[in-house]
VOGU-3710 file (C-alpha; in Angstrom, 3 decimals, decimal comma):
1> xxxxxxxxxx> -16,615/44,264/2,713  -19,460/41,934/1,353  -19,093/38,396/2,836  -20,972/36,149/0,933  -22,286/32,454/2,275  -19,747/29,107/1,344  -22,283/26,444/-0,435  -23,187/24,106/1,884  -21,211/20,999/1,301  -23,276/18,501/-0,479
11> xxxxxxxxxx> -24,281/15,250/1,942  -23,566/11,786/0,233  -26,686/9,549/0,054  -26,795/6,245/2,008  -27,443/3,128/0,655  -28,359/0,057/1,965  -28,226/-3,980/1,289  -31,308/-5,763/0,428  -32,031/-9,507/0,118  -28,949/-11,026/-1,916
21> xxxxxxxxxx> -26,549/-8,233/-0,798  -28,504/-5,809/-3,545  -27,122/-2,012/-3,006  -30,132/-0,393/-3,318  -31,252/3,517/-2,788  -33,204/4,692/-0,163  -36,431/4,699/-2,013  -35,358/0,388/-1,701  -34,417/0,675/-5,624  -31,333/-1,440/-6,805
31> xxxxxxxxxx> -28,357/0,424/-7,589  -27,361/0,388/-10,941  -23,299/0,440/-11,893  -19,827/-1,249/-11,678  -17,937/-2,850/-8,997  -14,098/-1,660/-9,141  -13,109/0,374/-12,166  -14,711/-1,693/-14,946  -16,782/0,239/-17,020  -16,463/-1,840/-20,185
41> xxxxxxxxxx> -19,148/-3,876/-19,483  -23,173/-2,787/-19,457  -24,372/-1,355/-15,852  -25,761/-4,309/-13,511  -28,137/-4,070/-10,474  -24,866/-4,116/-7,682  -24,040/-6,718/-5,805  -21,716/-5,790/-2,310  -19,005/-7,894/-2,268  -18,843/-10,151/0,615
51> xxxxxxxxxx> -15,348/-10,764/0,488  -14,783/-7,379/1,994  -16,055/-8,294/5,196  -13,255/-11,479/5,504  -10,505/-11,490/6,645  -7,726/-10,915/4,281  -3,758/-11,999/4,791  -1,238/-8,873/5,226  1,097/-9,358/1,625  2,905/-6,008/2,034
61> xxxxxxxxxx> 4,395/-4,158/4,644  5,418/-0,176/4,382  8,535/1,197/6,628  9,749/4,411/6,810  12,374/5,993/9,847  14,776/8,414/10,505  18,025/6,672/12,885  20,317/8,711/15,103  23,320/9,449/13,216  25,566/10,322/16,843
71> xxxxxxxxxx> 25,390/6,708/18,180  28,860/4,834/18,791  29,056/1,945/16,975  28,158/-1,472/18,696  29,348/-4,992/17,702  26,127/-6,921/16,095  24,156/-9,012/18,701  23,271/-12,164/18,926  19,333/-11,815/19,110  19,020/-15,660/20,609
81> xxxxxxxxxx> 16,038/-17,673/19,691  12,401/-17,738/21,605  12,759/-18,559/25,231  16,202/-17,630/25,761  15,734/-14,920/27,458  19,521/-13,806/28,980  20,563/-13,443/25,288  17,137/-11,926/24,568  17,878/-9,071/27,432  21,219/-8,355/25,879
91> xxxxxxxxxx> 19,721/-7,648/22,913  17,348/-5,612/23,628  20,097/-3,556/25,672  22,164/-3,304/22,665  19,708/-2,620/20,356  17,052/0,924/19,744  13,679/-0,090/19,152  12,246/0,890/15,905  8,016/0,489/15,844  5,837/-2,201/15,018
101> xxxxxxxxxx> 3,065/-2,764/12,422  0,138/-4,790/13,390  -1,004/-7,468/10,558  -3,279/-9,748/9,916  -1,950/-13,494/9,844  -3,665/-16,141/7,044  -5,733/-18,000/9,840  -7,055/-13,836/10,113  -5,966/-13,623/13,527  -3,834/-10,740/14,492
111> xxxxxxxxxx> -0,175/-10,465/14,697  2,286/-7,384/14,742  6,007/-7,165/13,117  8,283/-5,935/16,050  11,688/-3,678/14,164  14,788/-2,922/16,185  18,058/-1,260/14,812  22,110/-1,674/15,485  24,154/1,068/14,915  27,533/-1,221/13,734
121> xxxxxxxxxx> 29,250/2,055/12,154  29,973/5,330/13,851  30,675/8,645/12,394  34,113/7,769/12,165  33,829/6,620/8,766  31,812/8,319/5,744  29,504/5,579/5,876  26,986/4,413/8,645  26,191/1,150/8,809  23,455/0,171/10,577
131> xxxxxxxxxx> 21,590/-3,474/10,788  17,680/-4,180/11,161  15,795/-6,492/13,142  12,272/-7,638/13,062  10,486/-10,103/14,197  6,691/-11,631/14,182  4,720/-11,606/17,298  1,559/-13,135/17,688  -0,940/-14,357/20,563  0,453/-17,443/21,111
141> xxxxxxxxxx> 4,242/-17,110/20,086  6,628/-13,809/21,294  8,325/-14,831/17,949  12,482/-14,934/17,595  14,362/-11,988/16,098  16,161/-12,007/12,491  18,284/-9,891/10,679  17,749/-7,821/7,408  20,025/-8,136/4,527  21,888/-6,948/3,760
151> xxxxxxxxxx> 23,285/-3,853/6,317  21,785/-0,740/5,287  24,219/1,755/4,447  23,990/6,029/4,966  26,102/8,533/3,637  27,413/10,495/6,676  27,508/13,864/5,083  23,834/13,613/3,633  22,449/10,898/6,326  20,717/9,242/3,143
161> xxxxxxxxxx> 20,299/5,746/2,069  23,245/4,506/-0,250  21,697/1,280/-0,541  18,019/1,686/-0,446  16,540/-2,050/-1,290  13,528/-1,393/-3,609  11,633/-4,902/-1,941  12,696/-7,264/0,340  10,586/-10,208/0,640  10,591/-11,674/3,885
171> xxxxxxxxxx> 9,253/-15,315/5,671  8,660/-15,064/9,442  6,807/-17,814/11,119  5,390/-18,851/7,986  4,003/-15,850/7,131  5,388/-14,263/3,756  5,520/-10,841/3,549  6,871/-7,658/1,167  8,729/-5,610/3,083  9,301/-1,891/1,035
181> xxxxxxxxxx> 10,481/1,605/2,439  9,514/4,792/0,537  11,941/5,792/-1,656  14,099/8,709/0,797  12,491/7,862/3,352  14,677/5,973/5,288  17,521/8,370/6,747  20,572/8,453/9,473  20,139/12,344/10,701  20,935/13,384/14,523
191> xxxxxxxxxx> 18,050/13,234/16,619  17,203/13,795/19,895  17,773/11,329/22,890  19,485/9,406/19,930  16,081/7,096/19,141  14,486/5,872/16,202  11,726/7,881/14,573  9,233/6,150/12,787  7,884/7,760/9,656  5,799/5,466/8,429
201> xxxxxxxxxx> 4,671/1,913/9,605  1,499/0,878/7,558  0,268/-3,145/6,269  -2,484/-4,084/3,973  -4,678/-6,964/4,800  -7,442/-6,826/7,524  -9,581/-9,195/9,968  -13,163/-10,405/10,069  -14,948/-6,498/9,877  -18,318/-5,527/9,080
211> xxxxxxxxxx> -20,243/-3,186/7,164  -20,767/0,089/8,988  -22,230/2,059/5,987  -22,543/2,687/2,505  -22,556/6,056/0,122  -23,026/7,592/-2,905  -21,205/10,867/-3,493  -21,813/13,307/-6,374  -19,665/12,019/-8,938  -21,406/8,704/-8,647
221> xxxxxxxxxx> -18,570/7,044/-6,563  -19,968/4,557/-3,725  -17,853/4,265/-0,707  -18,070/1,655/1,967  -17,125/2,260/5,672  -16,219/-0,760/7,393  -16,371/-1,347/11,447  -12,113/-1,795/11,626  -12,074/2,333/10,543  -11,668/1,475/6,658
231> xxxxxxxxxx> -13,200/3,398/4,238  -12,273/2,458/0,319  -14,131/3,383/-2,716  -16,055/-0,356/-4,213  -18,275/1,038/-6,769  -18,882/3,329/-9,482  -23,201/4,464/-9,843  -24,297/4,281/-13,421  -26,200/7,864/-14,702  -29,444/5,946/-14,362
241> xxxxxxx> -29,283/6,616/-10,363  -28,974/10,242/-11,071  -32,776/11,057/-10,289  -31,376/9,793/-6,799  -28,853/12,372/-6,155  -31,054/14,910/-7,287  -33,971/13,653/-4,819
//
């Protein structure tokens, strides 16, 4: 059997920022292209866009998870507000955690959405009813719990969704958020040790970052790498870099 060599995989070339934020080659040339997708308009000597690197407001939320369909129902709980902390413990007794997504609050400093689930209809019934709970936690505030509505609702033969909101929008300590789940995502299956599994649990928005690094790929796409573990495409390289690529 012949065995023949893989290509090695073609390195991006780094770029770097010049006086005025310039993206320019390693050579020190400016970069020639488009920010975003907008090619309509004649190639420009790139500019990095600063607003990258500040901090930007979580708008949406993304929730995904799978709850126990063998739990006995429970009457709904009284969550209690901040501080009370005898109705806060019964709560959390009657109550199966459910994740948390960290966020980033408008003042950019950090914050995390806390979920927790009631079971408030058994398998007794075709349908399973259970309730959500979430609430905002930040640095300075443990935040107070509040329910979702309405009651999400499972088919007990299939363990799926009946009522699947498409978007709930949601205010918690002044911050305004989308809240969506992925459409059959959200399911009431048996699980083990009855607990919540989180599927998903993602946020856009991020804090104060920096720039780790900057490159230009093969098909001309620049991609930024930011200190927070971000990387996102920000620019497209016109074909006048091309003598670059092939340096």
């Amino acid at each position: 059997m012949i065995e023949r060599a893989l290509p090695a995989r073609e390195q991006p070339i780094p770029l770097s920022l010049a006086a005025g934020q310039r993206i320019v080659t390693p050579g020190l040339d400016p970069v020639l292209g488009w920010l975003g997708g907008d090619r309509a308009r004649i190639a420009q000597a790139l500019i990095f866009p600063q607003w990258l690197l500040e901090p930007s407001p979580t708008e949406n939320i993304v929730y995904a998870c799978n709850l126990p369909a063998s739990l006995p129902a429970l009457a709904a709980p009284a969550p209690g507000s901040a501080g009370d902390h005898e109705t806060e413990a019964a709560f959390l007794a009657t109550s199966l955690p459910g994740g948390q997504i960290r966020i980033v609050l408008a003042d950019g400093e950090p914050g995390a959405v806390l979920f927790r689930w009631v079971c408030l209809t058994g398998l007794a019934s075709n349908r399973v009813k259970w309730r959500g709970y979430l609430k905002l936690g930040t640095r300075l505030d443990a935040g107070s719990w509040t329910a979702l509505a309405p009651d999400y609702v499972f088919d007990a033969a299939s363990g799926f969704l009946v009522n699947g909101p498409g978007r709930l929008r949601l205010t918690l300590a002044n911050a305004a958020l989308n809240l969506t789940h992925p459409e059959g995502r959200l399911t009431c299956f048996s699980a083990q040790a009855g607990l919540v599994k989180v599927c998903r649990a993602s946020a856009d928005g991020w804090a104060k970052r920096e720039l780790q690094s900057l490159l230009l790929y093969r098909d001309r796409s620049i991609v930024a790498r930011f200190s927070d573990g971000d990387e996102r495409p920000i620019a497209m390289a016109a074909g006048a870099n091309a003598t670059v690529l092939a340096a």
